[in-house]
C-alpha positions as CSV (number, residue, x, y, z in Angstrom):
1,X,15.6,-17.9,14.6
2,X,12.5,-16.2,15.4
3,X,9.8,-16.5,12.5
4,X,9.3,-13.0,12.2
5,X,12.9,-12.5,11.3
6,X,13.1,-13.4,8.0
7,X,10.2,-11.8,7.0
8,X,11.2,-8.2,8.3
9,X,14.6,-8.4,6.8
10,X,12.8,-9.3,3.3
11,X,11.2,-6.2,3.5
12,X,13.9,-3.8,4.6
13,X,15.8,-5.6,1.6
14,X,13.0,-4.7,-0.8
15,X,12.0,-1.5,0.4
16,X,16.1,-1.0,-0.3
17,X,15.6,-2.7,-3.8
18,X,12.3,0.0,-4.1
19,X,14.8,2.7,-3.4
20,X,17.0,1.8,-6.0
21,X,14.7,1.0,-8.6
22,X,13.2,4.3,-8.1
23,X,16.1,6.8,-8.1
24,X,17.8,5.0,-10.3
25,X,14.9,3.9,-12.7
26,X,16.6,3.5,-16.3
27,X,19.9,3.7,-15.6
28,X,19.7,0.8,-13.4
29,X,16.9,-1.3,-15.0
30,X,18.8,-4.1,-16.2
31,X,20.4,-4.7,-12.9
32,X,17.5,-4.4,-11.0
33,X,15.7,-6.5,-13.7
34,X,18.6,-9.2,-13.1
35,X,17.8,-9.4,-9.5
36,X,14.2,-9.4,-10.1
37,X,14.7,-12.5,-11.9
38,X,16.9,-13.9,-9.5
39,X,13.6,-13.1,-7.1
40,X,11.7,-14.9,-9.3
41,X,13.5,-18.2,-9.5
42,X,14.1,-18.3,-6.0
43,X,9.8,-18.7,-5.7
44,X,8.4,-21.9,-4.9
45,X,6.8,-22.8,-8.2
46,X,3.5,-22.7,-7.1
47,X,3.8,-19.4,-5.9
48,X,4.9,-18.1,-10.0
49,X,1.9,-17.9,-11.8
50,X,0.8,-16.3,-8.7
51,X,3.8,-13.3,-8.8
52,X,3.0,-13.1,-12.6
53,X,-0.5,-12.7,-11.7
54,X,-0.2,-9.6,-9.1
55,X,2.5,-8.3,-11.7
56,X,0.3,-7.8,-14.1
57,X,-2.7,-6.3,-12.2
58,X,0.0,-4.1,-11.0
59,X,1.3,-3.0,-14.2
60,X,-2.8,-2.6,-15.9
61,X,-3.5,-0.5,-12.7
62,X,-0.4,2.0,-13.4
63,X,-1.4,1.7,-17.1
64,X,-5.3,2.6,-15.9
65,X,-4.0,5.4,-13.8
66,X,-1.7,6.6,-16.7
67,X,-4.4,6.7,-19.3
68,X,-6.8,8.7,-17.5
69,X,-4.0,11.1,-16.8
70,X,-4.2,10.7,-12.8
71,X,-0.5,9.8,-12.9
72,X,2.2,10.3,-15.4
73,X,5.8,9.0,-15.8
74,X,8.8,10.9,-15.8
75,X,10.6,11.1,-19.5
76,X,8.0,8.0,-20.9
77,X,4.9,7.2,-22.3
78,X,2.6,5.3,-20.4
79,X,4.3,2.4,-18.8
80,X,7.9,2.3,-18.8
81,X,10.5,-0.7,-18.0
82,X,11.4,-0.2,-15.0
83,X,8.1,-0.2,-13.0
84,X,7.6,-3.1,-15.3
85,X,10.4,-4.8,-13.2
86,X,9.1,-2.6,-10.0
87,X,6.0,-5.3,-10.4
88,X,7.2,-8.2,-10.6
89,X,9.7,-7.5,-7.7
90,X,6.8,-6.5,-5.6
91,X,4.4,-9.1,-6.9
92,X,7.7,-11.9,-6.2
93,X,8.3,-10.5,-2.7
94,X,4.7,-10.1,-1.7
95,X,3.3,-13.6,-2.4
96,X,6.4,-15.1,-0.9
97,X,5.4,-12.4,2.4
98,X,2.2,-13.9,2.2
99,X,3.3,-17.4,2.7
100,X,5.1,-16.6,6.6
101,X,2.6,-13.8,7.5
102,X,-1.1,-14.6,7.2
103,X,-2.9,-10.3,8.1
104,X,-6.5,-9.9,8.4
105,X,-7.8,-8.5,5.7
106,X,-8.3,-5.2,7.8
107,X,-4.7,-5.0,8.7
108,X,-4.3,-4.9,4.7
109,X,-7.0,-2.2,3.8
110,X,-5.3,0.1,6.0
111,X,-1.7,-0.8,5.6
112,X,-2.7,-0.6,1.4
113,X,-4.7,3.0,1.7
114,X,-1.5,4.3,4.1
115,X,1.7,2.4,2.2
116,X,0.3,2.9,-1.5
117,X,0.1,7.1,-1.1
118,X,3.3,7.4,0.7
119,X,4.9,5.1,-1.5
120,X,3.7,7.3,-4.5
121,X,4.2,10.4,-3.0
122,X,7.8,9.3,-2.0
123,X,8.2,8.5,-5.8
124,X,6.9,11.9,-6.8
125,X,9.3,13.8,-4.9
126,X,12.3,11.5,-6.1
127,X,10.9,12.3,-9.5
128,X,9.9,9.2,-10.6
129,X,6.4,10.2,-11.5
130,X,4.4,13.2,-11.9
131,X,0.8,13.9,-10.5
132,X,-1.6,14.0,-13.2
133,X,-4.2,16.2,-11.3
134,X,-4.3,17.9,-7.5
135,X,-2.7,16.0,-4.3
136,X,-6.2,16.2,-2.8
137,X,-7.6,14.5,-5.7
138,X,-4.9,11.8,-6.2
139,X,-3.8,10.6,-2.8
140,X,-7.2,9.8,-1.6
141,X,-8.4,7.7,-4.5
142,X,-4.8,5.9,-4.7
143,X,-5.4,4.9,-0.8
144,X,-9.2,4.1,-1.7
145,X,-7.9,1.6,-4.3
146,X,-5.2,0.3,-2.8
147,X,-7.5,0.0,0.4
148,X,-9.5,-2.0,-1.6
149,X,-7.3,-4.1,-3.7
150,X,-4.7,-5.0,-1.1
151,X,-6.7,-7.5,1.0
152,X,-7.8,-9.2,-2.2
153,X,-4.1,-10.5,-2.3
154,X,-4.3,-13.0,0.4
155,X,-6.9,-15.2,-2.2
156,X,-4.2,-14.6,-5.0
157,X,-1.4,-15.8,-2.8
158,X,-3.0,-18.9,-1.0
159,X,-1.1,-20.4,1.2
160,X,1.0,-23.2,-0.3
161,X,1.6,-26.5,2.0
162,X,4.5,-27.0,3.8
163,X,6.4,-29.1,1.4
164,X,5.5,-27.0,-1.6
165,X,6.8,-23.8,0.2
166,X,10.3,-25.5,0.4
167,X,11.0,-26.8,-3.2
């Protein structure tokens, strides 16, 4: 198999699993949450603290966003379940990424300030969130961040040896 295989059909799979998770947001959580665990125990275990890690700078980012009122979500207060379990997916699926594709760190600032505003905006017109303030104001500093914060994940992810990657 070519090495690059696995790898794009991980991210077709979670950019499916985003899909779901976004239209379906409560309704779904627990089945979503279910296969996030099932992401999770799948990791190498050296790669867990690692997920739980980027999880959670994930979820105080949203929360950051949320309380200066940049970005709200639909029907909840500040941070609700499912992008909880949005997170960790994420967080599972990109340190695992991480381990068969090695990016510059320029590849990463411009894939974070390009993915990270579309991903949003696909979210706001599926409903999910809400803009706190103008489009001109929000999608430039949510590419700005994520341009910033994406390359910084190839530290947090390391790259696990061989035999680790396996287990």
């Amino acid at each position: 198999m070519r090495p690059w295989i696995k790898p794009a059909l991980a991210s077709l799979a979670f950019g499916g699993w985003w899909l779901l998770l976004t239209v379906c947001r409560d309704r779904w959580v627990m089945v979503t949450l279910a296969a996030t665990l099932l992401l999770w125990e799948a990791l190498p275990r050296g790669l867990r603290g690692r997920a739980l890690l980027l999880a959670g700078i994930g979820c105080l980012l949203d929360l950051a966003l949320a309380a200066a009122g940049l970005l709200r979500f639909v029907g909840v207060g500040a941070l609700p379940l499912w992008m909880m379990v949005w997170w960790l997916g994420f967080a599972c699926w990109w340190v695992w990424l991480l381990q068969a594709w090695r990016p510059s760190p320029r590849l990463l600032m411009l894939l974070g300030a390009i993915a990270a505003p579309l991903a949003r905006y696909a979210a706001f017109k599926l409903q999910a969130l809400q803009p706190g303030t103008a489009w001109w104001l929000l999608l430039p500093l949510l590419a700005l961040s994520w341009g910033l914060l994406l390359p910084q994940t190839l530290r947090l992810a390391g790259r696990l040896p061989a035999e680790a990657r396996t287990e």
